[in-house]
LUMLUMTOR-673920 format. One record per residue: residue number from 1; x, y, z of N, C-alpha, C, O, CB in turn. Coordinates in Angstrom, 2 decimals. Atoms other than C-alpha are relative to their C-alpha. Glycine has a CB too. Example, Ala and Ser with C-alpha at 12.3 -4.5 7.8 and 13.67 -1.06 7.14 Angstrom:
BEGIN
1/0.89/-1.19/0.00/12.30/-4.50/7.80/0.90/1.20/0.00/1.94/1.18/0.66/-0.99/0.03/1.25
2/-0.82/-1.19/-0.06/13.67/-1.06/7.14/-0.77/1.09/0.73/-0.26/2.20/0.90/0.41/0.46/-1.42
This chain:
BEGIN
1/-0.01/1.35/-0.52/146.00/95.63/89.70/1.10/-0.80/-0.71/1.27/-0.92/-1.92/-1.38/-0.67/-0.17
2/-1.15/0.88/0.62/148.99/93.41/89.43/-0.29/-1.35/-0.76/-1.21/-1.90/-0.16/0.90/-0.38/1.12
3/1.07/1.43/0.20/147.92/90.07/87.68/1.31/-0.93/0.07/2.11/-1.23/-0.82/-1.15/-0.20/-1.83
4/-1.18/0.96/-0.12/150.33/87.77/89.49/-0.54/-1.45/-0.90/-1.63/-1.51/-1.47/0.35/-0.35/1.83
5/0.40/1.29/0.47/150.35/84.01/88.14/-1.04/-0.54/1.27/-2.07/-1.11/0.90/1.42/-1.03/-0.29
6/0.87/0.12/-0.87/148.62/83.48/91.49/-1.79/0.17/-0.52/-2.67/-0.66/-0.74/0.51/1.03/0.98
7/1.24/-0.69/0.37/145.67/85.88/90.56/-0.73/-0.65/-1.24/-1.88/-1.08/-1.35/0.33/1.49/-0.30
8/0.64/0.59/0.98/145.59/84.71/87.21/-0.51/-1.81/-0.08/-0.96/-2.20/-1.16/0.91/0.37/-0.99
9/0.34/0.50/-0.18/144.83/81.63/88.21/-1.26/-0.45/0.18/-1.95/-1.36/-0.29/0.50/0.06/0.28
10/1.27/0.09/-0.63/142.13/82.26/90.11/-0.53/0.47/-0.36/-1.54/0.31/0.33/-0.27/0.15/0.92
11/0.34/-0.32/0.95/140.87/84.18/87.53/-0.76/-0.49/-1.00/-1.74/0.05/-1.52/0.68/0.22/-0.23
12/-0.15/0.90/1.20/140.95/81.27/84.97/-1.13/-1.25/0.92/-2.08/-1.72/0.30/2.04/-0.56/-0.49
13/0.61/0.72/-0.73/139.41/78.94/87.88/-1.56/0.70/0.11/-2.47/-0.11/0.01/0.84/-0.18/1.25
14/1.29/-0.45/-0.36/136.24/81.28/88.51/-0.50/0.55/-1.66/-1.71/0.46/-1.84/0.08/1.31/1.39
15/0.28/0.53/1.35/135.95/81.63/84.80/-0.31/-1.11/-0.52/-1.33/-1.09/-1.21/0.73/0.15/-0.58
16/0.26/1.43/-0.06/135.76/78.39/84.42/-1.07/-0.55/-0.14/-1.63/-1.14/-1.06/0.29/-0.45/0.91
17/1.00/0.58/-1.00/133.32/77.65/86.92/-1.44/0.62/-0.62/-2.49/0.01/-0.85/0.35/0.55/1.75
18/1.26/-0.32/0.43/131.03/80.42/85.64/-0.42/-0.57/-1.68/-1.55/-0.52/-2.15/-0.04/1.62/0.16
19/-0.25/0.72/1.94/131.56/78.81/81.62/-1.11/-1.22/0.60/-2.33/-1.29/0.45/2.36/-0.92/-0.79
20/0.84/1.20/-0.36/130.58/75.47/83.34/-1.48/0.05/0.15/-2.28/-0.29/-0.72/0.44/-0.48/1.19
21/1.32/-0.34/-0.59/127.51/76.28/85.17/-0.68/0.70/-1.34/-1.70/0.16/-1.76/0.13/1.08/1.46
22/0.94/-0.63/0.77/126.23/78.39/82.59/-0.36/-0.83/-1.60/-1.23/-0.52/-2.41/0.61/1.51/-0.15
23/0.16/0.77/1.46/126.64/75.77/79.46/-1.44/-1.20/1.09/-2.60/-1.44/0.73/2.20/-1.13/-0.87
24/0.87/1.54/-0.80/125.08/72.54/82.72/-1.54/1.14/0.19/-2.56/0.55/0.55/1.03/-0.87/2.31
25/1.32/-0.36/-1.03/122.14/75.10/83.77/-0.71/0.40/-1.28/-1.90/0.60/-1.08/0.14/1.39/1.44
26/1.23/-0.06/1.19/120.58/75.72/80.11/-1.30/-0.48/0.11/-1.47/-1.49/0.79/0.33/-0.68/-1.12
27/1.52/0.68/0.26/116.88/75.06/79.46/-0.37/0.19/-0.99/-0.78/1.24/-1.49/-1.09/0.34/0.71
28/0.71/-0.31/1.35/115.90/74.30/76.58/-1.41/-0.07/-0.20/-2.01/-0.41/-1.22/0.45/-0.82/-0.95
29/1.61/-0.19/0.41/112.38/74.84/77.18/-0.91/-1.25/-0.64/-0.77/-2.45/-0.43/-0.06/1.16/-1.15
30/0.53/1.19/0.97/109.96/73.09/74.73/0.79/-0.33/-1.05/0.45/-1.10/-1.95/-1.27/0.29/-0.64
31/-0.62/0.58/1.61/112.19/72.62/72.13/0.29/-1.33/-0.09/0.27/-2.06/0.89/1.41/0.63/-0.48
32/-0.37/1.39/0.34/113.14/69.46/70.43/1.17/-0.59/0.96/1.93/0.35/1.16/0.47/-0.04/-1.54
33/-1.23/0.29/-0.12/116.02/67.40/72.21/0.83/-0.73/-0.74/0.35/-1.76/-1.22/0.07/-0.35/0.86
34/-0.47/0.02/0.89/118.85/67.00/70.27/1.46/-0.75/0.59/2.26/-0.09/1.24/-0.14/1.31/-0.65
35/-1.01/0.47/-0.67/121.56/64.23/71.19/1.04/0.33/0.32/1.58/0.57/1.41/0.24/-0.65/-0.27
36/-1.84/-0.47/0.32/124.87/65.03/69.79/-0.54/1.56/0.99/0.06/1.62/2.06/0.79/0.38/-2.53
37/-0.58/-1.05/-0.65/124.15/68.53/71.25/-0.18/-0.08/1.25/0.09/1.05/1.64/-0.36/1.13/-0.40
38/0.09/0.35/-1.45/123.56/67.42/74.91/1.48/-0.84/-0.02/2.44/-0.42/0.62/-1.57/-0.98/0.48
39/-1.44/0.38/0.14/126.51/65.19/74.10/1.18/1.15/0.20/1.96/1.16/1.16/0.13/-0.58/-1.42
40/-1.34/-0.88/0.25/129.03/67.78/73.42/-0.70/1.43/1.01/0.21/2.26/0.90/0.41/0.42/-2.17
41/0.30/-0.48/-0.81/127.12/70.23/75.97/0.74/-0.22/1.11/1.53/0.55/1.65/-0.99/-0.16/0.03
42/-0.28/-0.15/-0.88/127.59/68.15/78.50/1.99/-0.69/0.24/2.57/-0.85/1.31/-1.28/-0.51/0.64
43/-1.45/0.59/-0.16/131.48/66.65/77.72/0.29/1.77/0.16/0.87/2.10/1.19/0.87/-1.18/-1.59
44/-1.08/-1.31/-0.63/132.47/70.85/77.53/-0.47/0.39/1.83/0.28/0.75/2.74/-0.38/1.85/-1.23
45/-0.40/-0.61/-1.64/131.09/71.64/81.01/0.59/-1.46/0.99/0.83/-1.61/2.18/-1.84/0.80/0.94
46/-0.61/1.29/-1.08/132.33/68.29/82.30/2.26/0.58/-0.20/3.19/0.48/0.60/-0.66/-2.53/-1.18
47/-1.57/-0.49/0.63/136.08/69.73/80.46/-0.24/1.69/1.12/0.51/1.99/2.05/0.07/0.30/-2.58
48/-0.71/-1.49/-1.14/135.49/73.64/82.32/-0.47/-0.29/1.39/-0.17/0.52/2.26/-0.75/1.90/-0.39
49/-0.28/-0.02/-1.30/134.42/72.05/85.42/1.29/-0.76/0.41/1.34/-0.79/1.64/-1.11/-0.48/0.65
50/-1.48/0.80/-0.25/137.92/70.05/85.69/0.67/1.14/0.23/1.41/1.15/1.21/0.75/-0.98/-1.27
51/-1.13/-1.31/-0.39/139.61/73.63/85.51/-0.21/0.46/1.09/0.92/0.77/1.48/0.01/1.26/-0.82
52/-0.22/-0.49/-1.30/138.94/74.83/88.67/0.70/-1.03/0.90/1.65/-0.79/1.64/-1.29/0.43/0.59
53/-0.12/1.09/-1.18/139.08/71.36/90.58/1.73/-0.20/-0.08/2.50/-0.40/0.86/-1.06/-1.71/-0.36
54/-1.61/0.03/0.06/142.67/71.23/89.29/0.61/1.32/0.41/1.62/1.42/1.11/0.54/-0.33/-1.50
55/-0.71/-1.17/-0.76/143.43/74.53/90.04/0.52/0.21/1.65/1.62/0.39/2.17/-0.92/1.01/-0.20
56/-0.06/0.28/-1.20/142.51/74.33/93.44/0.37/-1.46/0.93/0.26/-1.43/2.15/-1.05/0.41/0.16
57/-0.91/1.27/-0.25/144.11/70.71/94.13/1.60/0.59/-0.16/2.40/0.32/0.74/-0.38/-1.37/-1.27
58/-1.42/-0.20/0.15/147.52/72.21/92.82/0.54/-0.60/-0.80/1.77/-0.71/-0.78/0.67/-0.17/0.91
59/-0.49/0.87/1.41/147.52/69.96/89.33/0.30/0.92/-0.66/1.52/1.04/-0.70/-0.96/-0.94/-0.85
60/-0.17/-1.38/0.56/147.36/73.14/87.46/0.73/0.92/0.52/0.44/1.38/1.63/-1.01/0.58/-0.09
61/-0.94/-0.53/-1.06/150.23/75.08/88.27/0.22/1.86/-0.90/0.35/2.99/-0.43/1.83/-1.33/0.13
62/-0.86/-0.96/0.87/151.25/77.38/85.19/-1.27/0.12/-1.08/-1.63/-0.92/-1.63/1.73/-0.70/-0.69
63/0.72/0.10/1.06/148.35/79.06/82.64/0.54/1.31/-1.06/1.30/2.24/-0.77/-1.57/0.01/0.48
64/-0.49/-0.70/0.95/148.87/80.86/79.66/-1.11/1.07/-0.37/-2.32/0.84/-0.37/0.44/-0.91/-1.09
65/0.65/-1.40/0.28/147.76/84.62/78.67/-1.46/-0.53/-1.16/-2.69/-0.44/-1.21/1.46/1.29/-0.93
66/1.07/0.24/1.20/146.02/83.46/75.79/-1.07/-1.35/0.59/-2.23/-1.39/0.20/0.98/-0.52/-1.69
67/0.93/0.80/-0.22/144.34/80.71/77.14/-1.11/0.29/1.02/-2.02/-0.47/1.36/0.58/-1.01/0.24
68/0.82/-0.97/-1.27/142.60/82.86/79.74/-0.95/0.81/-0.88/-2.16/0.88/-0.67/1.14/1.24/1.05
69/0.80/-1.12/0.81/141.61/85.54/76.82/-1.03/-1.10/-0.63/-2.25/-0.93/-0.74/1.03/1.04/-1.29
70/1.12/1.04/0.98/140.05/82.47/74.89/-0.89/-0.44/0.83/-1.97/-0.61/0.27/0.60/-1.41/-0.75
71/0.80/0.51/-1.03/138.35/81.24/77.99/-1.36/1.43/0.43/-2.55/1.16/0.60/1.27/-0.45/1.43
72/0.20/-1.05/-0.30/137.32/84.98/78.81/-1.32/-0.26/-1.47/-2.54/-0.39/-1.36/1.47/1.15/0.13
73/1.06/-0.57/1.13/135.80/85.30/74.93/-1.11/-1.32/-0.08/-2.14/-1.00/-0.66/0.90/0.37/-1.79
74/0.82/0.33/0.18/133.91/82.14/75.17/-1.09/-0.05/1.51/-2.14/-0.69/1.46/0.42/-0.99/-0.73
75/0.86/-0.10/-0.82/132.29/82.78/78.53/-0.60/1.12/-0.36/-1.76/1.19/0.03/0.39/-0.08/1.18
76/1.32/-1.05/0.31/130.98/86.30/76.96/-0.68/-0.87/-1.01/-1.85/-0.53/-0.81/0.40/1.71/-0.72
77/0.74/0.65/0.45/129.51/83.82/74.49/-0.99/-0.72/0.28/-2.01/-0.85/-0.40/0.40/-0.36/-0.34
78/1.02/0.67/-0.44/127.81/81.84/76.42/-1.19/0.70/1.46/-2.07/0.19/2.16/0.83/-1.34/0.35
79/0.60/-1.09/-0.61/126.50/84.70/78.40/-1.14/-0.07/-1.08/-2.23/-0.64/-1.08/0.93/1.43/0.17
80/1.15/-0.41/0.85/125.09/86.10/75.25/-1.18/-1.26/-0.85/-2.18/-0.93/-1.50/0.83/0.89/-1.16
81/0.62/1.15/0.47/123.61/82.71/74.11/-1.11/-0.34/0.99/-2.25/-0.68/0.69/1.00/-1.12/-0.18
82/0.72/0.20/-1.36/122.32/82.30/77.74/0.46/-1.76/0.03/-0.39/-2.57/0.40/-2.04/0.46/-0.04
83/-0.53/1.36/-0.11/124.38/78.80/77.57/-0.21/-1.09/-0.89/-0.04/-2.31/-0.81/-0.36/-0.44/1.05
84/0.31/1.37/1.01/123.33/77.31/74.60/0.87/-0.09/-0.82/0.89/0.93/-1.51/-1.24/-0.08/-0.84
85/-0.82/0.34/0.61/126.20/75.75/72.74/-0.27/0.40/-0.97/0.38/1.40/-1.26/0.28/-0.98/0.03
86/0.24/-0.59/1.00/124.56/76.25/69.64/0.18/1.13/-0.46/0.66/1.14/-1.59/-0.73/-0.11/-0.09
87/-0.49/-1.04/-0.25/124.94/79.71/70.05/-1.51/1.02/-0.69/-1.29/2.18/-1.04/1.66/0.07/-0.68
88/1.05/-0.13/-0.05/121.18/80.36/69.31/-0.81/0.66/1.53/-0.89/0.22/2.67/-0.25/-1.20/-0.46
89/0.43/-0.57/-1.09/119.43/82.83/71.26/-1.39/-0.56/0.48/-2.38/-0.83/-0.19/-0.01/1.37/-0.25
90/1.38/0.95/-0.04/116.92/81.21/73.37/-1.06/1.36/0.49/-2.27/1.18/0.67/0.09/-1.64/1.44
């Protein structure tokens, strides 16, 4: 597979999207709620849902290798967390 700038794009956009969703759709169950971390929860998926919407508008034109791999390693993070910033397995 070729990974045009095209591809990688759209790549970086559906990465993104799944980062977003998976930090906004957490449950923290019974646990305590905890400001600052709903704060900074919800400012990063409000920051990876902007990456797609710009992608697909055509604001975002040009992304960088590494910023894809870093995007890449913190969506397996928040996989393995199941979306909790903290990085506490719920």
């Amino acid at each position: 597979m070729i990974l045009t700038p095209f591809v990688l794009l759209q790549l970086h956009a559906v990465i993104a999207l799944c980062t977003g969703l998976l930090i906004a759709g957490f449950s923290r169950g019974g646990r305590k709620h905890k400001r600052h971390y709903s704060a900074l929860a919800y400012l990063l998926a409000l920051a990876f849902f902007s990456i797609p919407i710009r992608i697909w508008v055509g604001d975002y034109l040009y992304i960088d290798r590494s910023e894809l791999v870093v995007n890449i390693g913190f969506l397996i993070v928040m996989i393995l967390s199941r979306g909790n910033i903290t990085g506490k397995r719920s």
